[in-house]
DSSP file (Angstrom, degrees, kcal/mol; ACC not computed):
  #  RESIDUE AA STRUCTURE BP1 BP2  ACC     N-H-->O    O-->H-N    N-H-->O    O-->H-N    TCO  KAPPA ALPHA  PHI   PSI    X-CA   Y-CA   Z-CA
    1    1 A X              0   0    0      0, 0.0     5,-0.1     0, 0.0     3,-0.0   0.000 360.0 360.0 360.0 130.4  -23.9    0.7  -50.6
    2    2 A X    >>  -     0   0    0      1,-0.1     4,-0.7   112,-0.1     3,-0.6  -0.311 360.0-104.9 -81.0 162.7  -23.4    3.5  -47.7
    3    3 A X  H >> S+     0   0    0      1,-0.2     3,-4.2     2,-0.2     4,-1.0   0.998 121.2  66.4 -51.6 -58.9  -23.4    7.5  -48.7
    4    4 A X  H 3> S+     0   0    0      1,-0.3     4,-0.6     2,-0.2    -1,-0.2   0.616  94.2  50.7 -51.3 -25.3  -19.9    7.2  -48.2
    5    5 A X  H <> S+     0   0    0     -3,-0.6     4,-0.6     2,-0.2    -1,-0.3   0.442 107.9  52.9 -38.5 -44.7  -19.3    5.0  -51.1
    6    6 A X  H <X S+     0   0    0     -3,-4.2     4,-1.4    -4,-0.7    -1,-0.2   0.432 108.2  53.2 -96.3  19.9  -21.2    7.2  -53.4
    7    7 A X  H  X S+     0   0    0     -4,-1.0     4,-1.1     2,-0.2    -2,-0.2   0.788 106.2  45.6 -81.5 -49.8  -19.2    9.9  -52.4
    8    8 A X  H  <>S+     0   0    0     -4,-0.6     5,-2.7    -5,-0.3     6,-0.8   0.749 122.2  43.0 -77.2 -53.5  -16.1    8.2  -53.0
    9    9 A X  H ><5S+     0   0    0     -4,-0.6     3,-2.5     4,-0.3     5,-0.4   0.988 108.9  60.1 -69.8 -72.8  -18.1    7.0  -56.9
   10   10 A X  H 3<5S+     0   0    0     -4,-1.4    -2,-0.2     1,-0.3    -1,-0.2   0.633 108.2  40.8 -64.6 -52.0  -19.3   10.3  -57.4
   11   11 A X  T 3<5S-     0   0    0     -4,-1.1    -1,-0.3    58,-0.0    -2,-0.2   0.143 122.9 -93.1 -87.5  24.4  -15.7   11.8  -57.4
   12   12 A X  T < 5S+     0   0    0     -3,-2.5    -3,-0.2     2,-0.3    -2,-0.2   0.465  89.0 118.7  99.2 -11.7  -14.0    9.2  -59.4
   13   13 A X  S   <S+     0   0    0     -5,-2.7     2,-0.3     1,-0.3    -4,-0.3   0.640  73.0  11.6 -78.0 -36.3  -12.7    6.9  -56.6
   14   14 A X  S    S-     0   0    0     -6,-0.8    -2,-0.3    -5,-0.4    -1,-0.3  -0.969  85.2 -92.8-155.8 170.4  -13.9    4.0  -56.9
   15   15 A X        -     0   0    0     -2,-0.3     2,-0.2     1,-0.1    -6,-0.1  -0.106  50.4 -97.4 -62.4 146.5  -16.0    2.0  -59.7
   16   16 A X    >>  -     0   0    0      1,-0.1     4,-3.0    -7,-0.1     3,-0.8  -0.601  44.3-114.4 -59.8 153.4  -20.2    2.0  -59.6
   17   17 A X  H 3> S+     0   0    0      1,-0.2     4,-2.7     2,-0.2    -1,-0.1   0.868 119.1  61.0 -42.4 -56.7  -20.7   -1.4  -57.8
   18   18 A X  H 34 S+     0   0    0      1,-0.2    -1,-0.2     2,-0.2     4,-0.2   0.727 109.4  41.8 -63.7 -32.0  -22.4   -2.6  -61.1
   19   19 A X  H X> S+     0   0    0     -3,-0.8     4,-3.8     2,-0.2     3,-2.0   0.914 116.6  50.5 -37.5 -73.6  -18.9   -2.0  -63.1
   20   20 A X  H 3< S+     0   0    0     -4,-3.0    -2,-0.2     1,-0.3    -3,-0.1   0.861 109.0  46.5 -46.9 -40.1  -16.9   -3.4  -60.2
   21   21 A X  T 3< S+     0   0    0     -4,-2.7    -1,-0.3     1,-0.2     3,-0.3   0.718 110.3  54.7 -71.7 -18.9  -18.7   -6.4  -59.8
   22   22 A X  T <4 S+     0   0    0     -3,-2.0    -1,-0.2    -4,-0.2    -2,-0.2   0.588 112.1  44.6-111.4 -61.0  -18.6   -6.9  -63.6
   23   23 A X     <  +     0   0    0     -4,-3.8    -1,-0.2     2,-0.0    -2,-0.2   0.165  68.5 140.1-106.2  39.4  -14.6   -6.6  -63.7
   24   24 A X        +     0   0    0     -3,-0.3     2,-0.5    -5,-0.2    -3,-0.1  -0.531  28.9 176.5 -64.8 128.2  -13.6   -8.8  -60.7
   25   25 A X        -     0   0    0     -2,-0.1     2,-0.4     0, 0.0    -2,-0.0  -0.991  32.0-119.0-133.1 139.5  -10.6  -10.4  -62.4
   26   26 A X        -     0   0    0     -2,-0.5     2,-0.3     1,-0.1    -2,-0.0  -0.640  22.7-123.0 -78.2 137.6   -8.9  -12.5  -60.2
   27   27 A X        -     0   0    0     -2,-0.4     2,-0.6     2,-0.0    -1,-0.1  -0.578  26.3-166.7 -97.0 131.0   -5.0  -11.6  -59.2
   28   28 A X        -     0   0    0     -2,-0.3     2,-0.6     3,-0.0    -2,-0.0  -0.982   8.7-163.6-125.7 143.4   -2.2  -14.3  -59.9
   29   29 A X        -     0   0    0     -2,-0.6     3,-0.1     3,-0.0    -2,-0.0  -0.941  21.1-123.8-127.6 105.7    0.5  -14.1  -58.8
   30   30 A X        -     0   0    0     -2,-0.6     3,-0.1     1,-0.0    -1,-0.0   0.068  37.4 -97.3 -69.4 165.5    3.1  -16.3  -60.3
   31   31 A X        -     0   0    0      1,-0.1     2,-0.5    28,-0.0    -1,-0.0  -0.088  41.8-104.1 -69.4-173.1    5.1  -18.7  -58.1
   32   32 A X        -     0   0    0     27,-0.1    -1,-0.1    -3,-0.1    26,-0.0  -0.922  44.1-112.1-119.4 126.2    8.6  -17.5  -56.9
   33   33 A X        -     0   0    0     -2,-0.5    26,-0.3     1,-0.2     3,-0.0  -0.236  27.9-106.4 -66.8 141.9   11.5  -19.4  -59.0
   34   34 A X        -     0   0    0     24,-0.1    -1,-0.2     1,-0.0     2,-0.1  -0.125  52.6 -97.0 -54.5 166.7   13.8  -21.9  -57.3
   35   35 A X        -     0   0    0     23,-0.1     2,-0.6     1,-0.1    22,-0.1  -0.708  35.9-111.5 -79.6 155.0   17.4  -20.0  -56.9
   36   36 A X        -     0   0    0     20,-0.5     3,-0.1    -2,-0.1    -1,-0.1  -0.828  18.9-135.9-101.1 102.1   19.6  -20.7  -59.2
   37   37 A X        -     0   0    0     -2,-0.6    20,-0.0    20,-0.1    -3,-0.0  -0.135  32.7-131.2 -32.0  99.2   22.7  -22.8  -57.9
   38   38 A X        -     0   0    0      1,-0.1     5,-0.1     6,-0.1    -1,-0.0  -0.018  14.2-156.9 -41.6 156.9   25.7  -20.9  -59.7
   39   39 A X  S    S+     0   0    0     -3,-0.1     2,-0.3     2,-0.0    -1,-0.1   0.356  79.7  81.9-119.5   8.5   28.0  -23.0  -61.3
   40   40 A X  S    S-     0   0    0      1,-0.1     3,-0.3     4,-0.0     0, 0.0  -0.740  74.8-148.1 -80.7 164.4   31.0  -20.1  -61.0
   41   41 A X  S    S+     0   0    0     -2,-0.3     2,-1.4     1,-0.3    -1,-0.1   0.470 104.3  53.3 -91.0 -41.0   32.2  -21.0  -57.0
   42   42 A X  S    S+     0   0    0      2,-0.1     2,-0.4     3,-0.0    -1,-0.3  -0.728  82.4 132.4 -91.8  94.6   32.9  -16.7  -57.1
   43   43 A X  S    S-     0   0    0     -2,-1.4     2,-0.2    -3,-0.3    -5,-0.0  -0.639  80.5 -89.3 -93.9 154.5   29.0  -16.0  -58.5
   44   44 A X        -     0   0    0     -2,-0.4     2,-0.5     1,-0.1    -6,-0.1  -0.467  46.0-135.7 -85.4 123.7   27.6  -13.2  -56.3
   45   45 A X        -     0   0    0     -2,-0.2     2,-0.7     1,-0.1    -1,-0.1  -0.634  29.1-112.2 -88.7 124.3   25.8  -15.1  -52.9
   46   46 A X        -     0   0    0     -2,-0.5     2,-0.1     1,-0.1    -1,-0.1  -0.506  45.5-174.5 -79.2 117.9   22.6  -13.5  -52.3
   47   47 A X    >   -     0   0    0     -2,-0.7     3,-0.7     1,-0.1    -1,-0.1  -0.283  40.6-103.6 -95.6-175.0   22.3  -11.3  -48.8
   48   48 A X  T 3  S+     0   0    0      1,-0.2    -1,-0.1    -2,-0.1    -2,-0.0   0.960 121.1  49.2 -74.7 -17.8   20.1   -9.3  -46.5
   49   49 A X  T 3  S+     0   0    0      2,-0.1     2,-0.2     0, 0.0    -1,-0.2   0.611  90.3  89.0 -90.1  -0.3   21.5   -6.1  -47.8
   50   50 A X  S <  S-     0   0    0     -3,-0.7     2,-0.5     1,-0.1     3,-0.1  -0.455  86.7-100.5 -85.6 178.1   21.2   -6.9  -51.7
   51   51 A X    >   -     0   0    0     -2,-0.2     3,-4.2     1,-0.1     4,-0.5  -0.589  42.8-100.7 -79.4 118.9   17.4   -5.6  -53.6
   52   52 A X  T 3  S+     0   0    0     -2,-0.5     8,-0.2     1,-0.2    -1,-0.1  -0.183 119.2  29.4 -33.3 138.3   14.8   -8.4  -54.2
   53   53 A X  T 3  S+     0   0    0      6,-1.2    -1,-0.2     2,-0.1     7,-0.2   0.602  86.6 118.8  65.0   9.5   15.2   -9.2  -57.8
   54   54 A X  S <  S+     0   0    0     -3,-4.2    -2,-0.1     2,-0.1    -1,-0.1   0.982  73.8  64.8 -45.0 -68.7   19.6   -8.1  -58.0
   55   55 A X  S >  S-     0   0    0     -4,-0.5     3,-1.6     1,-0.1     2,-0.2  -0.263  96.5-106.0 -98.4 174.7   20.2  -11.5  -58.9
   56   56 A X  T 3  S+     0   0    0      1,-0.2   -20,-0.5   -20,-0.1    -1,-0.1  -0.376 102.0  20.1 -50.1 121.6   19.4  -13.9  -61.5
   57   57 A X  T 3  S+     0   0    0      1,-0.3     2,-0.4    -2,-0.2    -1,-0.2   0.643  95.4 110.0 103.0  11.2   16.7  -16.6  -60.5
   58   58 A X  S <  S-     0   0    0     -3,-1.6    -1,-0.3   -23,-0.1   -24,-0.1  -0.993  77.4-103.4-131.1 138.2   15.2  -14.7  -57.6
   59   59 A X        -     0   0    0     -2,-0.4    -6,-1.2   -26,-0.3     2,-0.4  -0.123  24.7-151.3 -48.0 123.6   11.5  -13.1  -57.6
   60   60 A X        -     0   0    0     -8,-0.2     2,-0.1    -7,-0.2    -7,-0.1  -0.965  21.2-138.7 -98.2 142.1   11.8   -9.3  -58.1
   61   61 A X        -     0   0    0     -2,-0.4     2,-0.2     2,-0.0     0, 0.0  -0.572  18.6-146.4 -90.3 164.4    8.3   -8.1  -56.1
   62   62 A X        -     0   0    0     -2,-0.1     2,-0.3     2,-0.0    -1,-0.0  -0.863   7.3-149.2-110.4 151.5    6.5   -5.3  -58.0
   63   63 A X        -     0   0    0     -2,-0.2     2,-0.7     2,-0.0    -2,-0.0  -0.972   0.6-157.5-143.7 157.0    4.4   -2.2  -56.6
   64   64 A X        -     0   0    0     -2,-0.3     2,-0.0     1,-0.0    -2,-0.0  -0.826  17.3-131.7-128.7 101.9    1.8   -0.7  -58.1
   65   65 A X        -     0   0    0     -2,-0.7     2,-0.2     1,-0.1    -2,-0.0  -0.282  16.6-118.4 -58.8 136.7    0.8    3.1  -57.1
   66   66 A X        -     0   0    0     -2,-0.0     2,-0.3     1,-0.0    -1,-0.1  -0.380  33.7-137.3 -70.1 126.2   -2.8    4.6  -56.1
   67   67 A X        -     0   0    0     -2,-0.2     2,-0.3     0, 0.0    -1,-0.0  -0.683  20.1-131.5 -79.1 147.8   -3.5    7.2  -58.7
   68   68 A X        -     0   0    0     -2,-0.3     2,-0.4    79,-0.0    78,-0.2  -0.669   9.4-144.9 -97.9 159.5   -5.0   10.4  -57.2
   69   69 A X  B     -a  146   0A   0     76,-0.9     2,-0.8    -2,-0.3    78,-0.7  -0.891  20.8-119.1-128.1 122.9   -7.9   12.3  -58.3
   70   70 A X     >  +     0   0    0     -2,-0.4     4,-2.1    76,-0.2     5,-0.4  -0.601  40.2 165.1 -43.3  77.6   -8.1   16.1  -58.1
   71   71 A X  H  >  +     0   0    0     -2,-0.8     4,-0.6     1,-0.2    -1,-0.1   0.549  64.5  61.8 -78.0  10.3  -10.7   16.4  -56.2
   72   72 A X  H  > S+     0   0    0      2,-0.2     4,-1.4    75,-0.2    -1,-0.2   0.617 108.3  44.8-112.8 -46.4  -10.1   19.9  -55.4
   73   73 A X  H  > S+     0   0    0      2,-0.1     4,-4.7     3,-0.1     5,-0.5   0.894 112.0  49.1 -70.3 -34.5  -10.5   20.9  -58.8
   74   74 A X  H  X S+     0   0    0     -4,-2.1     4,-1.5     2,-0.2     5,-0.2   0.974 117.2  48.9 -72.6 -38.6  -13.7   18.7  -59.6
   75   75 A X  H  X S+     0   0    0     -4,-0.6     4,-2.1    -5,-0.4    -1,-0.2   0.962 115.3  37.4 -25.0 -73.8  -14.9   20.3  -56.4
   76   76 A X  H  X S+     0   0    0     -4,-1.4     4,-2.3     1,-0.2    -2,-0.2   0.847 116.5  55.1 -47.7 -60.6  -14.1   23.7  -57.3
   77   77 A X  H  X S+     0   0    0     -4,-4.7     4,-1.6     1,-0.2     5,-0.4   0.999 116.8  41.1 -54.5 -56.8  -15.2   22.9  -61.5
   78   78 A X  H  < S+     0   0    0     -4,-1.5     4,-0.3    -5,-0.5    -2,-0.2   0.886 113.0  51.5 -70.6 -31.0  -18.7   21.8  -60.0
   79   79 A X  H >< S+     0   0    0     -4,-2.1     3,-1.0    -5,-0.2    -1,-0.4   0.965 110.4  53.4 -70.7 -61.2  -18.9   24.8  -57.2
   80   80 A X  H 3< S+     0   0    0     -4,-2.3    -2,-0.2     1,-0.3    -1,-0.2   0.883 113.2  39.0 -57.0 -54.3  -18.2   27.4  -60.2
   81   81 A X  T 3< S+     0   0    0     -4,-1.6     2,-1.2     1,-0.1    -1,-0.3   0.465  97.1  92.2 -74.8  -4.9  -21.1   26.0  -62.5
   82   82 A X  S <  S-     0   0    0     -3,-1.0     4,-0.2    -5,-0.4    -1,-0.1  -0.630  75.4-137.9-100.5  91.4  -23.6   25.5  -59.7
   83   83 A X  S    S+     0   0    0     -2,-1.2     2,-0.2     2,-0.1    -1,-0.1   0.639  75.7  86.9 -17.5 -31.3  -25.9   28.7  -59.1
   84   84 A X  S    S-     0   0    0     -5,-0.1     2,-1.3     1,-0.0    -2,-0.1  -0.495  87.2-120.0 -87.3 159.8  -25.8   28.5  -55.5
   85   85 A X        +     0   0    0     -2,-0.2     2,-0.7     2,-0.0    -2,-0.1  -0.758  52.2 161.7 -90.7  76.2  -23.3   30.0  -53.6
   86   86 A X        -     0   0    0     -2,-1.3     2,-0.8    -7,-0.3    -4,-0.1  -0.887  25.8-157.0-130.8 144.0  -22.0   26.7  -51.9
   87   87 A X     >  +     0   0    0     -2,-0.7     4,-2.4     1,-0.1     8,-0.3  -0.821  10.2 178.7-122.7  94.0  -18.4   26.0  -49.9
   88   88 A X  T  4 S+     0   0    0     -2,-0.8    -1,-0.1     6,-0.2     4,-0.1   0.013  73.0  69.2 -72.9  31.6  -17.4   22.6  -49.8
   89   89 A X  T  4 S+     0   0    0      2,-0.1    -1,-0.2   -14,-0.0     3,-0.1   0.061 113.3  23.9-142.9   7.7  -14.3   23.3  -48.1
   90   90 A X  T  4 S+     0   0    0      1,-0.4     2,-0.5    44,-0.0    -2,-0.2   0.535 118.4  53.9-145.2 -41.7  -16.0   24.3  -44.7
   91   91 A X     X  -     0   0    0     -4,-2.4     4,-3.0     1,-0.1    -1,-0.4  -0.873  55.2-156.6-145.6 139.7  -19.3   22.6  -44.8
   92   92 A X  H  > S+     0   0    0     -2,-0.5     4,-1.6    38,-0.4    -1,-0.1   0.700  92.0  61.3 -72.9 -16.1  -20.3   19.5  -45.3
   93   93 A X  H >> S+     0   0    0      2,-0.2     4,-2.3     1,-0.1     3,-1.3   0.978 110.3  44.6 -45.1 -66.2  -24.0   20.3  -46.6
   94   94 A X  H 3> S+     0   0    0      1,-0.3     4,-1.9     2,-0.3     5,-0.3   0.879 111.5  54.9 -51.3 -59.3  -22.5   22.4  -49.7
   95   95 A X  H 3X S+     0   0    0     -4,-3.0     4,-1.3    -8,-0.3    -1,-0.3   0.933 109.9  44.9 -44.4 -47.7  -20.1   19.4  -50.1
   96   96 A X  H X<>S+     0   0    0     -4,-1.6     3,-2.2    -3,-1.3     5,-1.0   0.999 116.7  46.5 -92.1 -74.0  -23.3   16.9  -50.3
   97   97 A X  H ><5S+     0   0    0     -4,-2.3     3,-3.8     1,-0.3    -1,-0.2   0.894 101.3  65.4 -49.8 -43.6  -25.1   19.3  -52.7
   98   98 A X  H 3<5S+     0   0    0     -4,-1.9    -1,-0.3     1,-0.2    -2,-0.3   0.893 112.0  36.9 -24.9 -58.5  -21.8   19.8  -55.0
   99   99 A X  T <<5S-     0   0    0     -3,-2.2    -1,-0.2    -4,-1.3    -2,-0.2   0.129 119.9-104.4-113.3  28.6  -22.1   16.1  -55.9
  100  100 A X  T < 5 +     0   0    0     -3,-3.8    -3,-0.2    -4,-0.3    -2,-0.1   0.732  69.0 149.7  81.4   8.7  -26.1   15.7  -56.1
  101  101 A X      < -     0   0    0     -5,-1.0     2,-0.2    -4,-0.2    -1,-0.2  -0.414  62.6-100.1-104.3 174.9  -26.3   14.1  -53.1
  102  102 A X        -     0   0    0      1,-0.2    -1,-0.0    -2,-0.1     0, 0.0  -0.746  39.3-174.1 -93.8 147.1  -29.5   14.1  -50.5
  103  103 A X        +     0   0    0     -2,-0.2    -1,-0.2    -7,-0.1    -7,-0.1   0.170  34.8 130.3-137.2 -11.7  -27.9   16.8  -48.1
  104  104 A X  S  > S-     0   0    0      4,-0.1     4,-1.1     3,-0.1    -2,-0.0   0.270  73.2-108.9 -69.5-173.6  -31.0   16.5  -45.2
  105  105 A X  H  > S+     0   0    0      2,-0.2     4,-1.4     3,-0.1     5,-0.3   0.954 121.2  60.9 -83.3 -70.1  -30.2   15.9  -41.3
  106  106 A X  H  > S+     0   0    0      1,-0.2     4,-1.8     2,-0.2     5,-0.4   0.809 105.3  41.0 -25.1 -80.0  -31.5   12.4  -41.9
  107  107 A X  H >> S+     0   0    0      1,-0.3     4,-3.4     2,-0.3     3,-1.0   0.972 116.5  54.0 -41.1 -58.4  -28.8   11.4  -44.6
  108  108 A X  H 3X S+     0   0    0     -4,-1.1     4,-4.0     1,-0.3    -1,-0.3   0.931 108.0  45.9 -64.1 -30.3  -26.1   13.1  -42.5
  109  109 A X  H 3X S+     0   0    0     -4,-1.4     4,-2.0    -3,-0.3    -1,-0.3   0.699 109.9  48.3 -70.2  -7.2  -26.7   11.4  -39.4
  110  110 A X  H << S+     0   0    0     -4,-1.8    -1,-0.2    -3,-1.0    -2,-0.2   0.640 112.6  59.5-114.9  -5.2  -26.9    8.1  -40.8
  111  111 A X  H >X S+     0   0    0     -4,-3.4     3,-1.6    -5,-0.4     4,-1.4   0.856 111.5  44.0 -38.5 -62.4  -23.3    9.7  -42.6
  112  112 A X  H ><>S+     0   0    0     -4,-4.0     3,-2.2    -5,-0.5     5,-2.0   0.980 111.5  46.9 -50.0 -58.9  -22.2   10.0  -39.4
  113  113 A X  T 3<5S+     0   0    0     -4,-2.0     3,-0.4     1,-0.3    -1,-0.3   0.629 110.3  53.8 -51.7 -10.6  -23.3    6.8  -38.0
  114  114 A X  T <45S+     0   0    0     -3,-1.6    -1,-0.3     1,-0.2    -2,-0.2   0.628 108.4  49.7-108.9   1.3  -21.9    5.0  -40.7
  115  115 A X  T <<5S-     0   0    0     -3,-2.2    -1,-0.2    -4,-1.4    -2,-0.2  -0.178 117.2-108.8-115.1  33.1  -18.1    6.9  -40.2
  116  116 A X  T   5 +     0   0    0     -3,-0.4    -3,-0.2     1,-0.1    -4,-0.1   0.671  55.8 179.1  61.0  18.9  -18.3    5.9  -36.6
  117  117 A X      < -     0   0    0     -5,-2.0    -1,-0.1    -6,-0.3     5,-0.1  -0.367  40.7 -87.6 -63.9 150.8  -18.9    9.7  -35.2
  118  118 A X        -     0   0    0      1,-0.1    11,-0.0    -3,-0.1    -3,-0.0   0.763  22.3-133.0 -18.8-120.4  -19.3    9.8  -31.9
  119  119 A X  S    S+     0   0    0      4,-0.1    -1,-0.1     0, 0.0    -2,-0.1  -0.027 107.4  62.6-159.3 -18.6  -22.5    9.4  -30.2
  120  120 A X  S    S+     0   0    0      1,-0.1     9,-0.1     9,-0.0    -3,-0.0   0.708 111.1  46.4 -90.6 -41.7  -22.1   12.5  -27.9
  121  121 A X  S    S+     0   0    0      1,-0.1     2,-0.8     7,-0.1     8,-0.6   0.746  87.8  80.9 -60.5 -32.8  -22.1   14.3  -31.5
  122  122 A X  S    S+     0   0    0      6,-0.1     2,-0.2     7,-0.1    -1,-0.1  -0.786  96.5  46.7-100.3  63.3  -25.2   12.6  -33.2
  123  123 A X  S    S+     0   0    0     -2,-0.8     2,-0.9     2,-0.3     5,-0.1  -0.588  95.7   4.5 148.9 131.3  -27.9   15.2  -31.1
  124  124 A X  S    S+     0   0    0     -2,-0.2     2,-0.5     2,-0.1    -3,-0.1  -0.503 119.4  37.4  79.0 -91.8  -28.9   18.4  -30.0
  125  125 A X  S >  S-     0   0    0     -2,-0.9     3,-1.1     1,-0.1     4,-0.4  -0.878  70.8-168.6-104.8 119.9  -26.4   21.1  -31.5
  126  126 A X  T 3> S+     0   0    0     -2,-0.5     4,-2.6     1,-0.2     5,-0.2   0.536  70.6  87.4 -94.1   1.3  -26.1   19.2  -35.0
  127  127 A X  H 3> S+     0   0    0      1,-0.2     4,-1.6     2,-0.2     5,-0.3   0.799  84.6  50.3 -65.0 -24.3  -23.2   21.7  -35.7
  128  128 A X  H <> S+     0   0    0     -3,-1.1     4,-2.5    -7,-0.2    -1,-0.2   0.952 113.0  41.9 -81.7 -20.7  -20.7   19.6  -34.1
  129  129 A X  H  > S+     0   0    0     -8,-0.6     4,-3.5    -4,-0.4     5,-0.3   0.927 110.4  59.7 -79.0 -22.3  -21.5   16.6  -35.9
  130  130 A X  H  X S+     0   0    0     -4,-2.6     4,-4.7     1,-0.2   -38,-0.4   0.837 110.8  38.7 -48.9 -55.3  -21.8   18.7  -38.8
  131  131 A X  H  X S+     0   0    0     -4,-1.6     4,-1.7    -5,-0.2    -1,-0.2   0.943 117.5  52.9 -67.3 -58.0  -17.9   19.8  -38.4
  132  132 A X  H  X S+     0   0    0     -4,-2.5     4,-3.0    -5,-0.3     5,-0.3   0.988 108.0  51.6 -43.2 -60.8  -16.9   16.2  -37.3
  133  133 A X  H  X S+     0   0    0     -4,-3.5     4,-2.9     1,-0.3     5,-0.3   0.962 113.3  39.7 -67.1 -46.9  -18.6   14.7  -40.4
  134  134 A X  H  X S+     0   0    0     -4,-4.7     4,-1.8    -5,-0.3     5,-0.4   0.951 114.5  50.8 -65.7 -43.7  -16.9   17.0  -43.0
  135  135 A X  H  X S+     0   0    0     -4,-1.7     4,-3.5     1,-0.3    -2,-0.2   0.920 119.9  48.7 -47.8 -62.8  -13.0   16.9  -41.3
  136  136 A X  H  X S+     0   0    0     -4,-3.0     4,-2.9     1,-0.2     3,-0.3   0.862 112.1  42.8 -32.7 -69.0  -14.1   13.2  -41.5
  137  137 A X  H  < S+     0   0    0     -4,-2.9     4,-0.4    -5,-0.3    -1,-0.2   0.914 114.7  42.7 -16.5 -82.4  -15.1   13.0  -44.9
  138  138 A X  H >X S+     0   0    0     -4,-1.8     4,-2.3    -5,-0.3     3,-0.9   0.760 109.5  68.9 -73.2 -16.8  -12.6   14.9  -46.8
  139  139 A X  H 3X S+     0   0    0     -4,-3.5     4,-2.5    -5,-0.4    -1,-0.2   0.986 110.4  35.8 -45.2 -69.0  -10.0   12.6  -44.0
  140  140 A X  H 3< S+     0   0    0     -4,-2.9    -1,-0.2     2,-0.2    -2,-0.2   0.424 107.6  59.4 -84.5  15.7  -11.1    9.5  -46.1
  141  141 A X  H <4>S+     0   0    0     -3,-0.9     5,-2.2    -4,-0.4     3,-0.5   0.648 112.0  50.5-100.0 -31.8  -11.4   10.9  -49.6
  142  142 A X  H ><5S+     0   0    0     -4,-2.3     3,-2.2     1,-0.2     4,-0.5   0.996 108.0  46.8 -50.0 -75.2   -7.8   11.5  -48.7
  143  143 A X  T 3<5S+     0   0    0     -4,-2.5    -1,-0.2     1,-0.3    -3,-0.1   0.425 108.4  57.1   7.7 -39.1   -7.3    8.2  -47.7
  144  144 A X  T 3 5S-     0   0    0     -3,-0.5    -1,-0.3   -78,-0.0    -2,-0.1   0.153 130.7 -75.3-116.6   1.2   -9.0    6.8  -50.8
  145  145 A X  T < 5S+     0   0    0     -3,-2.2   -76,-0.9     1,-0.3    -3,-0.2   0.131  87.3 134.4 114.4 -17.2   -6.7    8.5  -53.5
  146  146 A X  B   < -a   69   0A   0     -5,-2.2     2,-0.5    -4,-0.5    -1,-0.3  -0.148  59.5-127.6 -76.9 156.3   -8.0   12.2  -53.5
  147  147 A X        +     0   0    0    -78,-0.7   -75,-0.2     2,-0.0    -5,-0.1  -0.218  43.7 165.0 -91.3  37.3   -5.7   15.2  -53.4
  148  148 A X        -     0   0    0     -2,-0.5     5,-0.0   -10,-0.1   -78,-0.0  -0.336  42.5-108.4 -80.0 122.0   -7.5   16.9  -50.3
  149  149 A X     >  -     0   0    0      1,-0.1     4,-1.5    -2,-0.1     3,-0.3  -0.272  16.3-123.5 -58.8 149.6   -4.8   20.0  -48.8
  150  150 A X  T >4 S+     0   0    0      1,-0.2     3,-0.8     2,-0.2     4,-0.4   0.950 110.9  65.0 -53.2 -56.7   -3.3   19.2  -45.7
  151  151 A X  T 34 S+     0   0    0      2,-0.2    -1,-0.2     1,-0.2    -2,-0.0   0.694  97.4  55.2 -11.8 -51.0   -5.0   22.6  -44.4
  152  152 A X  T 34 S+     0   0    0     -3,-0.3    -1,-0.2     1,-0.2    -2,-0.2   0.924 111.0  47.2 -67.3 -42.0   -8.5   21.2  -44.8
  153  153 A X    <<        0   0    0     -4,-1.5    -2,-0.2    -3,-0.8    -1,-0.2   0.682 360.0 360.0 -73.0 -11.4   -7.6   18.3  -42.6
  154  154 A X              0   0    0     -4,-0.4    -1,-0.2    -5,-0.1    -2,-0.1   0.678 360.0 360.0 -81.0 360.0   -6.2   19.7  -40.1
């Protein structure tokens, strides 16, 4: 499992591995019903313009929304309680200690490397990758269900 992964676990996002693997339930999906042949001549003739599942005897599809997690507040809760003075909402160090996590240069480059930064980034003045890596970050916790402000991404 990559850092990013427990990042993503750490704030609620997705299941520890040992859970998930544990509740694989396999999805069925029940077959789609023949139509039903009318037997009025005026019954309503299904078109492109009517909604999946109007008429009788035709598959209505379902869709199932990604719940968000605040993560802005569990941020925020965890920043308050924490002795240190740390701001997860500019740097990604302070982000990594907020959630327990090993915070070193090591761990962040192999963060980086594992969110595709650049290679031109990954060296020398670690500030850029530094900046790369959180935009990145809080980019895919959005992504992943998290409530992240637009402001932070930009």
């Amino acid at each position: 499992m990559g850092l990013f992964s427990t990042i993503l676990e750490k704030l609620g996002l997705k299941k520890p591995e040992q859970e998930a693997k544990k509740e694989v339930t396999p999805t069925i999906v029940p077959p789609r019903p023949a139509p039903v042949k009318p037997s009025n001549p005026n019954a309503v003739k299904p078109n492109a313009t009517m909604a999946p599942g109007s008429i009788p005897g035709f598959y209505k599809p379902s869709a199932v929304a990604m719940s968000e997690v605040d993560v802005v507040s569990k941020l925020d809760g965890l920043a308050k309680s924490n002795p240190q003075k740390l701001d997860w909402k500019v740097s990604i160090v302070d982000l990594l200690k907020l959630l327990d996590l090993d915070s070193s240069l090591a761990s962040r480059k192999d963060l980086a490397k594992e969110l595709g930064c650049p290679a031109d980034k990954i060296g020398g003045d670690y500030s850029e990758m530094n900046v790369w890596l959180h935009k990145e970050v809080l980019k895919r916790i959005a992504a992943n269900g998290g409530n992240i402000p637009s402001s932070l991404l930009n």
